[in-house]
C-alpha positions as a Markdown table, in Angstrom:
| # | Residue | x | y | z |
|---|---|---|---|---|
| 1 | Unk | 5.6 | 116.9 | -40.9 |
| 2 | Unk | 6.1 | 113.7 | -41.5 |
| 3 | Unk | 8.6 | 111.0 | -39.8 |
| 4 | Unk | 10.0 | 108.7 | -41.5 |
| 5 | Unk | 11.3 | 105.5 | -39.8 |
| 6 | Unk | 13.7 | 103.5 | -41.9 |
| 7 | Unk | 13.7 | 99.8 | -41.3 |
| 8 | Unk | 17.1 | 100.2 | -39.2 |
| 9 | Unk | 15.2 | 102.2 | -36.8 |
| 10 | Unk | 12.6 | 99.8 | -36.3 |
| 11 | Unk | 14.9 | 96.6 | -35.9 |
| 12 | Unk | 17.7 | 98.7 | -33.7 |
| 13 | Unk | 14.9 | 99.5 | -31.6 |
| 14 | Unk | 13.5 | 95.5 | -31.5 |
| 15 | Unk | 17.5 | 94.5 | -30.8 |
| 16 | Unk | 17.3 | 97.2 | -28.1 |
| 17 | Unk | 14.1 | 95.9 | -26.5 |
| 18 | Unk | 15.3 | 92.0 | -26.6 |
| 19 | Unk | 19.2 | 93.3 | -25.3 |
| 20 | Unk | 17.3 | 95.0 | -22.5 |
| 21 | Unk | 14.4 | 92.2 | -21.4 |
| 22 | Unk | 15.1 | 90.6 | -18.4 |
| 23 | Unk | 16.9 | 86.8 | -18.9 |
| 24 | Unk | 13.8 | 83.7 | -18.5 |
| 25 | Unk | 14.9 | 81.3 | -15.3 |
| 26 | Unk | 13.9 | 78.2 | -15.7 |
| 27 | Unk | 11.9 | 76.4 | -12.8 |
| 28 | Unk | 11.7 | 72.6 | -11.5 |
| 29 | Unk | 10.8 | 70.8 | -8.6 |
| 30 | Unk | 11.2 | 66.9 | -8.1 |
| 31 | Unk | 8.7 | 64.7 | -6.9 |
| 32 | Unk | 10.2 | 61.7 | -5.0 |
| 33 | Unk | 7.8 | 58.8 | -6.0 |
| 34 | Unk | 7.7 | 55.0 | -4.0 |
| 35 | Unk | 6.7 | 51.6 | -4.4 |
| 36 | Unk | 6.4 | 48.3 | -2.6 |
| 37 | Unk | 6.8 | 44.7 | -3.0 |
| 38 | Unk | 4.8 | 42.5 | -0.5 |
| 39 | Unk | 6.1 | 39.7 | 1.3 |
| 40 | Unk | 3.9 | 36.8 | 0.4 |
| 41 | Unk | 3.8 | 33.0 | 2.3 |
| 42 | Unk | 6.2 | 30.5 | 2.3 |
| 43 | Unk | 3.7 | 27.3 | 1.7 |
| 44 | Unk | 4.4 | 23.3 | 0.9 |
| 45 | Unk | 2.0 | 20.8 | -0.7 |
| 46 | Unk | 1.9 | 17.3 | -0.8 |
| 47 | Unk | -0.5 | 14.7 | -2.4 |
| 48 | Unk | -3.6 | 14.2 | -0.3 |
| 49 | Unk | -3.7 | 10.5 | -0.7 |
| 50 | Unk | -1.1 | 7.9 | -1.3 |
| 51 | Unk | -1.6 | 4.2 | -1.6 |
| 52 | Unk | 1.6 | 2.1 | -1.7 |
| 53 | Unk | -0.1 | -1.2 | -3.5 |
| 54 | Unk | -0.2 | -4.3 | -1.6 |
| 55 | Unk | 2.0 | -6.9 | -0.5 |
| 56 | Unk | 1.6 | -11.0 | 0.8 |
| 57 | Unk | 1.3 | -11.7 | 4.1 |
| 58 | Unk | 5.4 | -12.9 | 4.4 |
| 59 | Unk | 6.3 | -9.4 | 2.9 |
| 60 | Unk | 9.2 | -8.1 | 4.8 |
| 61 | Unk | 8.8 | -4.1 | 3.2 |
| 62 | Unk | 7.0 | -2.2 | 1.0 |
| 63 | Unk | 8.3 | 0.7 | -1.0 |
| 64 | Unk | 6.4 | 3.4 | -3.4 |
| 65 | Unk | 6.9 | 6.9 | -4.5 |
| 66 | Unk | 4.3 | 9.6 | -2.7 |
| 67 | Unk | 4.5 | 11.8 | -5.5 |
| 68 | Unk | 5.3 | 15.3 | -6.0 |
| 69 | Unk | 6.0 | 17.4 | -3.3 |
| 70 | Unk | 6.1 | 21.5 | -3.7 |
| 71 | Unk | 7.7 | 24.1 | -1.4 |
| 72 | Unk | 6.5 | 27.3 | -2.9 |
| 73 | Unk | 8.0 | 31.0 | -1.6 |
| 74 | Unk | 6.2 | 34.0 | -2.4 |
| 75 | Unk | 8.6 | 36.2 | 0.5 |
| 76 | Unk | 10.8 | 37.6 | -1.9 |
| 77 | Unk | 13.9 | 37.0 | 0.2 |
| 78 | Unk | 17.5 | 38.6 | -0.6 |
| 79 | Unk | 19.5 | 35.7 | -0.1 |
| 80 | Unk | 17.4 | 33.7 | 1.7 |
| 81 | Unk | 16.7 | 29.6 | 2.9 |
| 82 | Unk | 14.3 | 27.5 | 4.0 |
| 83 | Unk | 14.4 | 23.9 | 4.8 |
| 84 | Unk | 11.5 | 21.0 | 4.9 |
| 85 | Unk | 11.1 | 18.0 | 6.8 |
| 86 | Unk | 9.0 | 15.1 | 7.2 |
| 87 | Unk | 7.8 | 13.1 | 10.1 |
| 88 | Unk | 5.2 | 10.0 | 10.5 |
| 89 | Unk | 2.4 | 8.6 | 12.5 |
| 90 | Unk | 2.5 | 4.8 | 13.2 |
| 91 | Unk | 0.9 | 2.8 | 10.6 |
| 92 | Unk | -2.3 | 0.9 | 11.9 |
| 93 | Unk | -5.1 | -0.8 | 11.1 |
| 94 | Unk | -8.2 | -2.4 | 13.0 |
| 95 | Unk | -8.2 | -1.6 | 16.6 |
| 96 | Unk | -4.6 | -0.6 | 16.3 |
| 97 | Unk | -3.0 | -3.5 | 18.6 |
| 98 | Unk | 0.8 | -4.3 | 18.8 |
| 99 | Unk | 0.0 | -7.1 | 16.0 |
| 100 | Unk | -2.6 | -4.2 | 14.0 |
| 101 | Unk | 0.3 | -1.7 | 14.4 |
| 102 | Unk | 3.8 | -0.7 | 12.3 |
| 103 | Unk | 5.7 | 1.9 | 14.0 |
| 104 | Unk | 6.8 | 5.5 | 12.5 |
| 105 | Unk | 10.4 | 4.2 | 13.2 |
| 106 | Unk | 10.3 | 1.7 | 10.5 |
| 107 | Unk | 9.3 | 4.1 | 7.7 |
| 108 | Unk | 12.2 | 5.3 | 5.6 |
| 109 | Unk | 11.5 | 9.0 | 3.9 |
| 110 | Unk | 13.9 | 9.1 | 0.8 |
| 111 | Unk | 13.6 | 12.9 | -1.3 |
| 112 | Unk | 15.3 | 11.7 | -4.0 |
| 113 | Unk | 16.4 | 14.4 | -6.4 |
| 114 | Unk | 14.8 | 17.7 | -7.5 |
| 115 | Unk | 12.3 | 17.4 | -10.6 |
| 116 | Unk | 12.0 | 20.8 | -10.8 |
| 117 | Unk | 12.4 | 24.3 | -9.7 |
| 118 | Unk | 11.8 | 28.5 | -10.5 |
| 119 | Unk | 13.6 | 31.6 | -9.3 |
| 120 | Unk | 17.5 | 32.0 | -8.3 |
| 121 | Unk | 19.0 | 29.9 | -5.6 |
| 122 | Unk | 20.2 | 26.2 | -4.3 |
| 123 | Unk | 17.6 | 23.5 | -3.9 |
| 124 | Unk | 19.2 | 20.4 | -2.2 |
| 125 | Unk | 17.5 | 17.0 | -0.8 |
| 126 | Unk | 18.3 | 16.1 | 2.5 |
| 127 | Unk | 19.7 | 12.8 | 3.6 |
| 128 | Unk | 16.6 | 11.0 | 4.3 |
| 129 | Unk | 16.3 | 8.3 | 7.1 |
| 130 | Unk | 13.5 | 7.2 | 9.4 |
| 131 | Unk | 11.1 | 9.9 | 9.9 |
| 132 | Unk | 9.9 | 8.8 | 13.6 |
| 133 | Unk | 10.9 | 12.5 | 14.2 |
| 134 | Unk | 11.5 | 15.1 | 12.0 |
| 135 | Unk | 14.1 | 14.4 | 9.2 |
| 136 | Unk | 15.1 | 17.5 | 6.2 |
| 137 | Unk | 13.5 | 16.0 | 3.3 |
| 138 | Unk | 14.4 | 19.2 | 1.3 |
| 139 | Unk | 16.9 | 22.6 | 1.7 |
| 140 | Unk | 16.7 | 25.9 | -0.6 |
| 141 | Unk | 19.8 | 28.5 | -0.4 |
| 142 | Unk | 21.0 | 31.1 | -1.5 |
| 143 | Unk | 17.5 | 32.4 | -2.5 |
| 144 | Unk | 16.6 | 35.7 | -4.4 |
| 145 | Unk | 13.3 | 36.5 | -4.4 |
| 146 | Unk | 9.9 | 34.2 | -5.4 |
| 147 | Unk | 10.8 | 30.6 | -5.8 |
| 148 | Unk | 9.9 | 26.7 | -5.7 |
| 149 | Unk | 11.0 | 23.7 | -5.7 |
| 150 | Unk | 9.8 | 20.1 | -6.3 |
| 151 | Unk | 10.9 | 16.3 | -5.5 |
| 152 | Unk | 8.8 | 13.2 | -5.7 |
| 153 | Unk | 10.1 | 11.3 | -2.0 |
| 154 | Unk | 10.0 | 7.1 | -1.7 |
| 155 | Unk | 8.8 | 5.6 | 1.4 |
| 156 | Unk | 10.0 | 2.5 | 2.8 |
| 157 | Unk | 8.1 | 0.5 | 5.3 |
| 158 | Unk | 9.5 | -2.3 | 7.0 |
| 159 | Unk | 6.7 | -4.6 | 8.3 |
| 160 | Unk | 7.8 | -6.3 | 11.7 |
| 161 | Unk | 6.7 | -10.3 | 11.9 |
| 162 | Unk | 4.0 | -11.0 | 13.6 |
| 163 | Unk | 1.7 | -8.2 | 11.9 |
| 164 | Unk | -2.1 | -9.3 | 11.3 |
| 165 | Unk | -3.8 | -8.7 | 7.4 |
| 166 | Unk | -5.5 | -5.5 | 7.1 |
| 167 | Unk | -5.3 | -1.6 | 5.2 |
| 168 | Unk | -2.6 | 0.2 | 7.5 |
| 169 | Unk | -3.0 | 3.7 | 7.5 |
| 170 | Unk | -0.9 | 6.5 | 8.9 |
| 171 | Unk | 0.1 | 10.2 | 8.2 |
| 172 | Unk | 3.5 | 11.7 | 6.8 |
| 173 | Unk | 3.5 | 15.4 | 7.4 |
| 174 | Unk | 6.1 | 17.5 | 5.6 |
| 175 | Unk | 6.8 | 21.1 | 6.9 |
| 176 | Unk | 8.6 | 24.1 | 6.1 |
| 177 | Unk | 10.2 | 26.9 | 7.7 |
């Protein structure tokens, strides 16, 4: 004898079967992932080589731009500063006598304003003055993150009487820190 199965049968059994399966879980797991952002230099560059012209022989100064100087900070700071300065050698020439010689504290540093800058933050000039000792030729502030900043400075020199003909040379040195 035959059975007959009716197509109620066969889909009251399925609804059975799917009412009676065991409920799916779902799974997850988290995966904690990490970065980082190196702290780079904090550098300044100045011109190599600066000549201020010339000047007669009853010249009581000379004055001239250096050119363009460039603090550049790769540290990534949050809220951050740094500040520059400047400082000069004597200026001499020959064998560097008291007559072959003009001395750092007649040379006048001016930073005149910034000509440019990148990143977020407060770039200021300093004061300027004689830089026989170390005088802020530049400030940055408030800094986030990579920046820069640029100023072209003037230099003064005052040439005392009684100083002989001849190429004076000395050395301005800006820093930062």
């Amino acid at each position: 004898m035959r059975k007959k199965f009716t197509m109620a049968a066969v889909v009251a059994g399925l609804g059975l079967a799917t009412a009676t399966a065991p409920p799916a879980t779902a799974a997850s797991d988290n995966t904690i992932v990490t970065f980082t952002i190196d702290s780079g230099d904090l550098t300044i560059n100045a011109p190599d080589g600066v000549d201020l012209g010339t000047v007669a022989s009853d010249a009581t100064s000379i004055s001239g731009p250096m050119g363009p100087v460039m603090v550049t900070d790769k540290r990534g700071v949050l809220n951050g500063s740094w500040t520059a300065t400047a400082i000069s050698t004597d200026f001499t020439t020959g064998g560097a006598t008291p007559p072959e010689t003009v001395p750092s504290i007649n040379v006048t540093y001016t930073p005149g304003p910034e000509t440019g800058h990148t990143g977020t933050g407060t770039f200021t000039p300093g004061p300027g003055g004689i830089i026989n000792v170390p005088r802020v030729a530049f400030t940055g502030t408030d800094l986030v993150g990579d920046n820069s900043a640029t100023w072209n400075p003037t230099l003064t020199i005052t040439i005392p009487d009684g100083r002989v003909a001849g190429t004076y040379t000395g050395t301005v040195t800006h820093s930062v820190g």
